[in-house]
N, C-alpha and C positions, 0 to 999 in steps of 0.2 A: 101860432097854435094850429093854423089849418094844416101848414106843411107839416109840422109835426103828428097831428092823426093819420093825412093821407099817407105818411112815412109805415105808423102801424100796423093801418091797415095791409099797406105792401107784405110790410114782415110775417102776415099771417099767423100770429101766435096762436097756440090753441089758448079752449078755456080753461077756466083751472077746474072744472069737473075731471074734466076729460085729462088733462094733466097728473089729477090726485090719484086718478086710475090707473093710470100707464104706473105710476110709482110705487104703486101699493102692488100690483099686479108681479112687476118687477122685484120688488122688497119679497115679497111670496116664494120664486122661483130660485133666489139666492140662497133660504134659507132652509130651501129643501134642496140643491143640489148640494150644500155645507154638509146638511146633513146625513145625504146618502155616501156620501165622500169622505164622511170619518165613519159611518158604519161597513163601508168598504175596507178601509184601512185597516179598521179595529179585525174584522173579520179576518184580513189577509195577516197582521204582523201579529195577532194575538198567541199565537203557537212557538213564535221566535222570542216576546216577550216568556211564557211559561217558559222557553229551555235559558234561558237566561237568567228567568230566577232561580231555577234548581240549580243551574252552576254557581251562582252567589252566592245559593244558602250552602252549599255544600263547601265551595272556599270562604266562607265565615266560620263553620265548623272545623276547617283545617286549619283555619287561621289560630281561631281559640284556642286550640288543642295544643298547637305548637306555642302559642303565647302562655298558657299557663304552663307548660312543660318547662320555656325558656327562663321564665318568671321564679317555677321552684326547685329545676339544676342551677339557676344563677344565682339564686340566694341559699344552697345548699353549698354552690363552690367559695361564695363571698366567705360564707361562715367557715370554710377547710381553707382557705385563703389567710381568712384572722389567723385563726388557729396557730397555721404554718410559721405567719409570720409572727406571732407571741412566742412560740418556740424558737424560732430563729434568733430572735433579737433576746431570750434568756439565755440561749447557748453562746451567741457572741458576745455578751456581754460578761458571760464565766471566765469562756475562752481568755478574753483582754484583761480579765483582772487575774486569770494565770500565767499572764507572761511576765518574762522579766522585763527592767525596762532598757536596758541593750533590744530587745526583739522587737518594744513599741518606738523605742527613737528608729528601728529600722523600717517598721511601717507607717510613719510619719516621713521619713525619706521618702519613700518608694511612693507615697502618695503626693507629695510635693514636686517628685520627678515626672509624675504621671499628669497634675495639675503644670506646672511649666512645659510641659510639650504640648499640650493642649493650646494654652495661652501663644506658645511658640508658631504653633502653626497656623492659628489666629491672624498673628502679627502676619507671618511671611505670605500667606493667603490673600489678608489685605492690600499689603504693600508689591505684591507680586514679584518677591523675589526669583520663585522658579523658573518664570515667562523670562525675566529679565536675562537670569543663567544662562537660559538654552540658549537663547539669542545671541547672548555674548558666547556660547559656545561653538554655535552654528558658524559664528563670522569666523572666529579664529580655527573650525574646519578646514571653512573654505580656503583660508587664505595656506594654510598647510597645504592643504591637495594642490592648490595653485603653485607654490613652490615647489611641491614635488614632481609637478607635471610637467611644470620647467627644468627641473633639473633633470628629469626622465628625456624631454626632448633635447638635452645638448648632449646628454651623453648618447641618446642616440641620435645626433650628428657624428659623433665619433664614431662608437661599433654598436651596432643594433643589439649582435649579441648578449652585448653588456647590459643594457637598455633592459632586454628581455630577464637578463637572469636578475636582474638588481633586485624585486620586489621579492624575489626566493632566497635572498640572502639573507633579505632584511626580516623574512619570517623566518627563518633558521638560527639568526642571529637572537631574534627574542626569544627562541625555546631554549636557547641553551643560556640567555638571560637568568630566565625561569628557572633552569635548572641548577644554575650555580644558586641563586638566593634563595629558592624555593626547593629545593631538591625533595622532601618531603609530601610535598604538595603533588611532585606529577610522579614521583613511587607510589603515591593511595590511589592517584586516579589510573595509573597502567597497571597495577596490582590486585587492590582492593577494589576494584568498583566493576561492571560490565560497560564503562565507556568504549573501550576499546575493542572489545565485540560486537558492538552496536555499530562502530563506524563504521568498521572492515566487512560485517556481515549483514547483521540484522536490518539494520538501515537503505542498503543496496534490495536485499530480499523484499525488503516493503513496500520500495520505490518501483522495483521490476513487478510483482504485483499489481499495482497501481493502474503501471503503463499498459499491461497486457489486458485490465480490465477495459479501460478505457479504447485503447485499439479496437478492441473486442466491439464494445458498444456502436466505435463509429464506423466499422464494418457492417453490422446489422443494420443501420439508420439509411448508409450508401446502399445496403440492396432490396429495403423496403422502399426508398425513395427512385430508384434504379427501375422495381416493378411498375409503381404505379407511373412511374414518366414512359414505360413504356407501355400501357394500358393506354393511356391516353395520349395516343398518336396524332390527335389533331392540332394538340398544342405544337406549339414552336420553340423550340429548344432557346430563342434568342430573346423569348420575352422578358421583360425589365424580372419579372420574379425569379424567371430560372437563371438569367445572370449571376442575381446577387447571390441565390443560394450555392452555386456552381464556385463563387469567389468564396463563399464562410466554406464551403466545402475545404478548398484547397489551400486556406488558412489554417484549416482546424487537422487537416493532414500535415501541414509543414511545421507546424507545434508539437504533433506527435511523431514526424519521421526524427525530429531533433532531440527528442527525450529519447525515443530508444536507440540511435547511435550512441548516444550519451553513455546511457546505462551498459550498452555491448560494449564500448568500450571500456568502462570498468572492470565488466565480468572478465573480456582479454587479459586486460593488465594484471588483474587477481587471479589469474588460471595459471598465468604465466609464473607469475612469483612462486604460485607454489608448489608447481614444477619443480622451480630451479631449486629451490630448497629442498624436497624432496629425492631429487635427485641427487644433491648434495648429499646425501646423506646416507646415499646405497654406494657412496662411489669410495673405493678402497679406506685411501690418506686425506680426502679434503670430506669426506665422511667424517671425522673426527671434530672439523669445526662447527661445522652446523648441527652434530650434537648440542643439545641445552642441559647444561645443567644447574642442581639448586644451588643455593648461596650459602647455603649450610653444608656442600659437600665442599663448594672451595673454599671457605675458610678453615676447615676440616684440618685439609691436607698441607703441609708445610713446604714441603718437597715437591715439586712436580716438573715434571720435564716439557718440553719445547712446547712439545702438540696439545699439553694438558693447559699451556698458558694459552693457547690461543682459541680456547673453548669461553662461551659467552655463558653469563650467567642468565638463569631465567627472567630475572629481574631489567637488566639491561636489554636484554629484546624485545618484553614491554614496552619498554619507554621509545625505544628506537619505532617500532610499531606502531602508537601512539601519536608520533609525531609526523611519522613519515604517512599515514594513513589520513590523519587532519589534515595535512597537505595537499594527498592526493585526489579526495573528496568535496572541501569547502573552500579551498583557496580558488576564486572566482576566474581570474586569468591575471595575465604578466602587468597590464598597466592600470589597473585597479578599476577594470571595469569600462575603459576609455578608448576604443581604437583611434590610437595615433598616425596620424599620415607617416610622420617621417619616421615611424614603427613598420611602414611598409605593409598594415594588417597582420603581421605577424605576434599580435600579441594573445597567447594561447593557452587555454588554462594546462593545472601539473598532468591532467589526466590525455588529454591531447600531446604535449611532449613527446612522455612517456610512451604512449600509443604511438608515436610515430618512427619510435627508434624498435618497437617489440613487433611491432605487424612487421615491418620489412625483415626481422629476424625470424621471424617464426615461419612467413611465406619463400624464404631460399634455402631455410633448414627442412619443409616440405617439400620443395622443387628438388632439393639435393637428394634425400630418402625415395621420391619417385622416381627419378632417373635412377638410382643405382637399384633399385628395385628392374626399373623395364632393360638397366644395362646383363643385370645378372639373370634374367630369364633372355634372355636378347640372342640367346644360342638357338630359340626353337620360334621365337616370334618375328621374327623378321625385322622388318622395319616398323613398323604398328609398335603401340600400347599394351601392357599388360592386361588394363582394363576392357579393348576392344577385340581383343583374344580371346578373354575370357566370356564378354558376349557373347562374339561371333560359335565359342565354342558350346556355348546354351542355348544358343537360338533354336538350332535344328534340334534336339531332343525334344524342347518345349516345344516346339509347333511339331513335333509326332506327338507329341500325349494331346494337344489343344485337337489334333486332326480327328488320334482316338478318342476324345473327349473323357478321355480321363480328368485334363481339367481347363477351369474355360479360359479365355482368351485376358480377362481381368488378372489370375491367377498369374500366368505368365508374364504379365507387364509389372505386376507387385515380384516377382522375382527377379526378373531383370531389373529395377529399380531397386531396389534392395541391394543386390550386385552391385548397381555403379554408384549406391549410399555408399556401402563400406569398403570403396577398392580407396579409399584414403587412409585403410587401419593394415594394409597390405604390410608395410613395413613391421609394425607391429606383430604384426602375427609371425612373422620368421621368431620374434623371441618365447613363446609357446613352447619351440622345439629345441632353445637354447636352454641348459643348467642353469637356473640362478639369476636369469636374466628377465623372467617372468614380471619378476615388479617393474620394470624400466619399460614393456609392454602397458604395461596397468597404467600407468603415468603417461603414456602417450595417448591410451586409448581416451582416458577420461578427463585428460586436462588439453594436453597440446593438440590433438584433434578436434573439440571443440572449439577451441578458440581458432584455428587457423579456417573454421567456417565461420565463426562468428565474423572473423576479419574479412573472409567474400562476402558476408551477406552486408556488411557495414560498406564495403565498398560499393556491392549493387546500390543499394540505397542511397548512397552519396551520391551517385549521377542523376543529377534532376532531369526532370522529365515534364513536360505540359502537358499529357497526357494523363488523365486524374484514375485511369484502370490503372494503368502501367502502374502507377505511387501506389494505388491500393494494394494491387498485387506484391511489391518489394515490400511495402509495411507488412503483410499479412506472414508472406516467406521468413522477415528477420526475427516478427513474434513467434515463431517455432522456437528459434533459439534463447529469445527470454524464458521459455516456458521449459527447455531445455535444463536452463541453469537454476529454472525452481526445484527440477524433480531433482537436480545435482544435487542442491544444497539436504535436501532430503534424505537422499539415498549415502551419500558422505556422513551422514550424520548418524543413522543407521551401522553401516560399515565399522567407522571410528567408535562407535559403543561397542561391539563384537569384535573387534581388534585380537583383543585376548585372545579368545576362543578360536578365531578363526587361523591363527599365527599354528593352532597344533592340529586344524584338519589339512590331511595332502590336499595338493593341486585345489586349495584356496582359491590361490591367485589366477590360476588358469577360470574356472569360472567366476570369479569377478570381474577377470578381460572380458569374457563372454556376456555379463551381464551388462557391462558400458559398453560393448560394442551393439545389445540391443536396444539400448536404450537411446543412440542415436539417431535410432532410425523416425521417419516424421511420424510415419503412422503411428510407432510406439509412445513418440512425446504428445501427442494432441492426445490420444487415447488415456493417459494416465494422468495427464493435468486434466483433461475431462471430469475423468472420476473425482479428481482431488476439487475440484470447484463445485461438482455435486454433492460432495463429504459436507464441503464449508457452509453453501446455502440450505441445508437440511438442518432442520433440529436433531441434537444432541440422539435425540431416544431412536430416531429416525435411520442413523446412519449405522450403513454398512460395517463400518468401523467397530460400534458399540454394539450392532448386534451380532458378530464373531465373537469379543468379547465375553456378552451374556451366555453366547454356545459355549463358550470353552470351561465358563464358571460352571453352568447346569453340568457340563460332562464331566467335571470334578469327583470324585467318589465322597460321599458322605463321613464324618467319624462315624456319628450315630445312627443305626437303622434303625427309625423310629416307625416303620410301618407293618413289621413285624406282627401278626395277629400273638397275643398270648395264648390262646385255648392250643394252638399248635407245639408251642413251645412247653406244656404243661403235658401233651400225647407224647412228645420225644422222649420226655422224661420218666414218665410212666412204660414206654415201651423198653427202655433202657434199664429199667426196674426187672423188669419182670424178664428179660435176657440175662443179668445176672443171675 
């Protein structure tokens, strides 16, 4: 007990007086700083509580409003709902007691066919027939292509040739398949239907579209991205970001330099063809075969002689068109999409073939036309070009008008450029001053001139370059010519509608030369696809197009002149009166 008091005493406890007050004292101060701490609060969020109620009560009133509105359309629609259906089910219930029963055993069929295919697909859903099919279809693909890929490599151990042409025989072979058991089938679709405009035209014109959109865009992206890397000079061309973008760059360039070879090559092969047929058909005696005519005139005639049998019907240039057009457009290439070694890489889709046997033809049938062009002026040009003749003979005039500033130095370089655009329609033009020969002009200017540029700028383009201006620049030059062959398809379409008409005004054809030979020029082709993409992204009300249209309506003369004052028309009358 003593060590335990002295211990107390140590610990110095206070008394509990003096403890009861410290408590109480304390107890005091908590219940007024509580208290100034929620009349603070009250004070401070009371404003945010008021707008909170008003937004409440005012979404309780929309709430309502909308609730009994929902409440008495949904019970006004329930009740036109019954209605409906009390009528519906007295009407089908007449209905079924007015049929005979032939018509009810057939819709007891029809509903039994309708209930087992349901049940049907049930079953095959469950048991997974379809999955099962493909499956078992897929393997027996494979094992097909396997075999033919084998068979594709021995026979190209023997002659590549063979190799190469096999998969076009084997597609030529099933169109005339089709055609003996189906003959029916591909006379509606080359006849009846617009497939075959859509391959040959529509389809190309959509895809070149496309490409030139696109081009377009990634020209604009290279030279906003082109400004700002040169803006900011402190960076380093080697950094990991300008790398990668520098790589997506020249991927998304070699995707597009390959779509549009692609596509110029079609436009070639299509320019070409109908060339030749065109010009088949200005030409004396094999004019007579590439005439087409109907099927009703040759079954017509009983009688006919040599050159009348060897005329095609309209119908059979369809089909031939059709087929050979499917060919030349979606048949993917020679080994069904597979480059084979001992194919040597030669396996090439129909359009590359073709393109390779027409370019080499088209470029020695221009090499030949230019030489006898610089042979036949060659009396007064020396040893030179016709074309650097003809510069040299425009230089000095133009630089006296540039000196007298009659006109400026831009002026003169767009003339001399313009010059050396069309010294390739040279030949051409001697037929202007020929009788008769005019159209065979028109055909060179608007078909075989194009393409034998199209065929340069396909070849610039095809020499690769690691230099990602140089690829800009050839992408940029060959989309003149896409944009070229849109305005063609245009202006040919134009043309071929006024055919008629134009067939009995003189020297027609001398300006239509004139107007394809302007229309090759680049400044003329950016300039009028220009307009034609500002026509397109313009609304309907907006474009130039529609409001010549609206001028030409308004400038129409009225039947009725309804503005006519009457009090005037009642003086003529009365003045007319009174002269009698």
């Amino acid at each position: 007990l003593d060590h335990a008091y002295d211990l107390l005493e140590k610990l110095d406890l206070p008394p509990w007086q003096e403890y009861k007050e410290a408590a109480s004292a304390a107890f005091h101060d908590v219940r007024v700083a509580t208290v100034s701490s929620c009349k603070f609060g009250h004070l401070t969020f009371r404003p945010v509580f008021i707008l909170l109620g008003i937004i409440l009560h005012c979404l309780a009133v929309v709430f309502q409003i909308i609730l009994e509105n929902s409440i008495y359309h949904g019970w006004r629609a329930l009740k036109e709902f019954y209605f409906q259906m009390q009528m519906a089910t007295i009407w089908f219930i007449r209905y079924q007691k007015s049929l005979s029963p032939s018509a009810i055993y057939a819709e007891v069929a029809v509903l039994a066919a309708v209930t087992t295919l349901w049940l049907l697909r049930r079953h095959v859903k469950k048991h997974r027939y379809y999955e099962r099919t493909m499956a078992w279809y897929q393997v027996r693909k494979q094992k097909v292509l396997k075999r033919y890929n084998h068979f594709v490599d021995q026979v190209g151990k023997t002659s590549t040739f063979l190799a190469l042409l096999l998969p076009h025989l084997l597609y030529f072979t099933f169109a005339a398949i089709i055609k003996r058991l189906l003959p029916w089938l591909v006379t509606y679709l080359a006849t009846k239907t617009p497939l075959n405009a859509f391959i040959q035209y529509f389809h190309p014109l959509y895809c070149t579209f496309l490409i030139i959109g696109k081009s377009t865009q990634h020209l604009r992206t290279y030279k906003v991205v082109e400004a700002d890397g040169n803006d900011k000079k402190t960076v380093s061309k080697t950094t990991p970001s300008n790398v990668k973008r520098q790589q997506k760059q020249k991927a998304e360039l070699e995707e597009i330099r390959k779509e549009v070879v692609d596509i110029l090559k079609y436009w070639v092969v299509y320019a070409i063809i109908i060339a030749t047929v065109r010009t088949g058909k200005l030409l004396p005696f094999v004019g007579h075969m590439f005439t087409v005519v109907g099927d009703n005139v040759t079954k017509g005639k009983r009688r006919q002689g040599m050159l009348s049998k060897l005329r095609f019907s309209s119908k059979f240039v369809e089909e031939i068109s059709l087929v050979f057009f499917t060919w030349l457009r979606f048949m993917p290439s020679s080994v069904t999409g597979q480059e084979k070694s001992s194919l040597k890489g030669k396996g090439n889709s129909p359009i590359d073939i073709i393109y390779k046997q027409i370019s080499s033809f088209v470029k020695s049938a221009m090499s030949s036309s230019a030489s006898l062009t610089n042979k036949a002026a060659g009396s007064h040009l020396g040893s030179g070009s016709m074309l650097s003749w003809c510069v040299g003979k425009l230089d000095f005039p133009l630089s006296i008008l540039v000196l007298g500033r009659a006109i400026s130095q831009e002026t003169k370089q767009k003339v001399i450029s313009t010059v050396t655009e069309l010294s390739d329609l040279i030949p051409a033009a001697i037929t202007l001053f020929v009788p008769g020969c005019s159209s065979y002009g028109v055909i060179y200017v608007s078909l075989v001139a194009p393409a034998f540029l199209s065929i340069k700028s396909c070849d610039e383009i095809n020499k690769k370059s690691s230099n990602v201006d140089t690829m800009e620049s050839k992408v940029n030059d060959a989309s003149r010519f896409l944009r070229f062959w849109m305005i063609h398809a245009l202006v040919t379409w134009v043309l071929d509608s006024f055919a008629p008409i134009l067939a009995w005004v003189p020297f027609s054809t001398h300006v239509i030369w004139l107007l394809w030979a302007f229309l090759q020029l680049e400044t003329t082709t950016r300039r009028i696809y220009g307009w034609f993409e500002s026509e397109v992204e313009k609304p309907l009300d907006q474009t130039q197009t529609m409001q010549s249209v609206k001028r030409v309506i308004a400038a129409l003369p009225s039947s009725v002149d309804s503005q006519k004052d009457p009090s005037s028309n009642e003086g003529q009358v009365e003045k007319s009166k009174k002269e009698d």
